[in-house]
N, C-alpha and C positions, 0 to 999 in steps of 0.2 A: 504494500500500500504506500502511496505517496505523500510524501511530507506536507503539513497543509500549514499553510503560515497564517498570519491576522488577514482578518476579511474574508476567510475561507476559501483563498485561493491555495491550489496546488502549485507546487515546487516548478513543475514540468507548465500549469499554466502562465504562471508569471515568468520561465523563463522565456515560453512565445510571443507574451505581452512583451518582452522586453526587447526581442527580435525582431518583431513588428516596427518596433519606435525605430530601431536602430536602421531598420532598413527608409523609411518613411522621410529620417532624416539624410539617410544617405542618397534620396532621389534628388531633394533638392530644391522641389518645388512645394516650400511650405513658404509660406510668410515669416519673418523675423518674431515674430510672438508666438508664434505657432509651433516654431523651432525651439522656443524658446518653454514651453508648454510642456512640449515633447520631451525635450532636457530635464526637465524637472522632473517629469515622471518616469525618465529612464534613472534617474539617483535613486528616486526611490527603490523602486523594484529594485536596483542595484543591494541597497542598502537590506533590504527586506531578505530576498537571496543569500546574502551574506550569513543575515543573520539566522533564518533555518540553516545551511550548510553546517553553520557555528553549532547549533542546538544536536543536529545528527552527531557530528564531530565526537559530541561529550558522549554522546549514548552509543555509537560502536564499541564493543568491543572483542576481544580478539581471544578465542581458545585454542590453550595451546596445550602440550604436556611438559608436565615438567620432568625432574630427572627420574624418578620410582613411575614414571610412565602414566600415572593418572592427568586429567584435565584438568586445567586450571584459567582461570577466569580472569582477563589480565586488561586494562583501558587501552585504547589505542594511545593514548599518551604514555604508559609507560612503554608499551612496544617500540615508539619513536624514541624513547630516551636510553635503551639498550643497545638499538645503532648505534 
């Protein structure tokens, strides 16, 4: 199931929204307000994305075994900090 941020958007719909803007402003034929509209609500979304990414980030985590071979339940932040 997909990550739902505030507003009850999905992870996968706000990144289309945000696809959308990015192309919209990449055509070129908006108005300077318009463009400017568009900008704002692409930070958002940006900012928003982020911050579910951030939320999953803390809740992965990683099973591994350890040495006696049983599983062991471990944060993807300690796994990065053993690299």
């Amino acid at each position: 199931m997909a990550k739902t941020g505030k507003k009850g958007l999905r992870f996968e719909e706000r990144l289309a929204d945000l696809e959308a803007i990015v192309a919209r402003l990449e055509d070129g034929d908006v108005t300077l307000e318009d463009s400017l509209d568009l900008f704002q609500k692409g930070t958002e979304q940006i900012k928003e994305l982020a911050r579910i990414l951030e939320e999953a980030e803390r809740k992965v985590e990683i099973l591994t075994r350890d040495a006696s071979g049983s599983l062991k339940v471990k944060s993807l932040e300690e796994d990065r900090n053993e690299e």
